[in-house]
N, C-alpha and C positions, 0 to 999 in steps of 0.2 A: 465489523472488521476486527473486533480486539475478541470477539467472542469466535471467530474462525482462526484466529492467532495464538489465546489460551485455552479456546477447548479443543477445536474441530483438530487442528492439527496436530496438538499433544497427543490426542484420543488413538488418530490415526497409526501414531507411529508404536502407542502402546497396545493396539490390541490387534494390529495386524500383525502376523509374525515376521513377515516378508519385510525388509525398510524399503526394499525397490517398488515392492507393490504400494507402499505405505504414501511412499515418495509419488508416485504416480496418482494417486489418489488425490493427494495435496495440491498434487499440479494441477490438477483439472479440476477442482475447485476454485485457486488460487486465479488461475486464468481470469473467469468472468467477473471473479470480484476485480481486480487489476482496469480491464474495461469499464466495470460497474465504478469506480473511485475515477477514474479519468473522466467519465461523463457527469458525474456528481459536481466535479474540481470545477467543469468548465460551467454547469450550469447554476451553481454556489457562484462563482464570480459574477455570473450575469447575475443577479438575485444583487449581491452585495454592490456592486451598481446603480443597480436601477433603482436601492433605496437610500444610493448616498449614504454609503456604511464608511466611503473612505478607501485609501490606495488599498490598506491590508486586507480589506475586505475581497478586494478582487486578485489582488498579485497572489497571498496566498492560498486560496484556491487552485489557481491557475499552475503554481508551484506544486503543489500536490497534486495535481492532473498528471504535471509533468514526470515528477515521480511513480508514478502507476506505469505511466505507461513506457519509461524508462526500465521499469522491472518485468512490464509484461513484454514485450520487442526487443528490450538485450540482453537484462541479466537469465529471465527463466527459462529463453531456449538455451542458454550457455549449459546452463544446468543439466535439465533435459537432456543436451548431446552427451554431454561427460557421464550423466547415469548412462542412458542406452550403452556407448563403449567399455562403462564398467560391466554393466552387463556381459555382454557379448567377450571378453576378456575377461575370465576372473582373474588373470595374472597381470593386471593393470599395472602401471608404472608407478611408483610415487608421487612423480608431480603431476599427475593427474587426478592422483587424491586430493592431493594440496590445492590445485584450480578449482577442483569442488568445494574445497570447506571454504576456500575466499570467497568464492562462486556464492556460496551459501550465505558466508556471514554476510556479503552486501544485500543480495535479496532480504533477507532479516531482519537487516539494518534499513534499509527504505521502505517496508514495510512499519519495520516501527515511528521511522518516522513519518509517515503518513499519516499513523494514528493519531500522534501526540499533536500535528500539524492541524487534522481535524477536531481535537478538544481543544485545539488555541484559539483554532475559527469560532468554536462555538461561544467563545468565551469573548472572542469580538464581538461577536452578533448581541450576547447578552448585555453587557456592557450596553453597547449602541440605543440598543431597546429600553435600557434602565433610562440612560439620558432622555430619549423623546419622549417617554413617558410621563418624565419628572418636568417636561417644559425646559433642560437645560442645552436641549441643542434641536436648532429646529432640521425637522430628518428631509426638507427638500428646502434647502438654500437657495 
């Protein structure tokens, strides 16, 4: 995820000359990882469950599921429609630019946090692991 977030997508936008093409490219990238992080979220929750990790173990998951798929079903068709109409208009309105970059910064922003969302989880699971390891918390109560 963070490696499609600082490479793939930077790369796209700097060496396609097009940003509509560039933009489209992203997108259908972007897409199956969005699905691919949503089915991750739900089956990281059931994992952190079924080894008694604790509520965080399964809510957050489940909250970054939610966010995937929050950005792949609202925000990135929003997107999506307002590029095609740029397109199709180069004399586009103003605040149809401005829908776009809000448009943008949320996708962005729930992408980023998904990421930091999934270094938090990891950092549950570690923890968790440290402790039954150590004998300080038994992992099936």
């Amino acid at each position: 995820m963070l490696l499609f977030g600082a490479v793939v997508a930077r790369a796209a936008f700097e060496v396609i000359p097009s940003p509509e093409v560039a933009g489209h490219l992203v997108g259908h990238v972007l897409g199956p990882l969005q699905l691919a992080g949503a089915g991750a979220g739900v089956a990281l929750a059931a994992l952190g469950g079924s080894l008694h990790r604790g509520r965080i173990a399964v809510i957050l998951p489940l909250l970054l599921a939610v966010a995937c798929l929050v950005n792949h079903f609202g925000v990135s068709p929003a997107v999506a429609e307002i590029r095609l109409a740029r397109i199709a208009d180069s004399g586009s309105d103003p605040g149809l630019a401005q829908r776009f970059a809000r448009l943008h910064f949320l996708s962005v922003s729930l992408f980023m946090v998904t990421a930091a969302g999934a270094l938090a989880l990891a950092v549950v699971h570690a923890l968790a692991e440290a402790r039954e390891v150590s004998g300080a918390g038994d992992p099936h109560p």
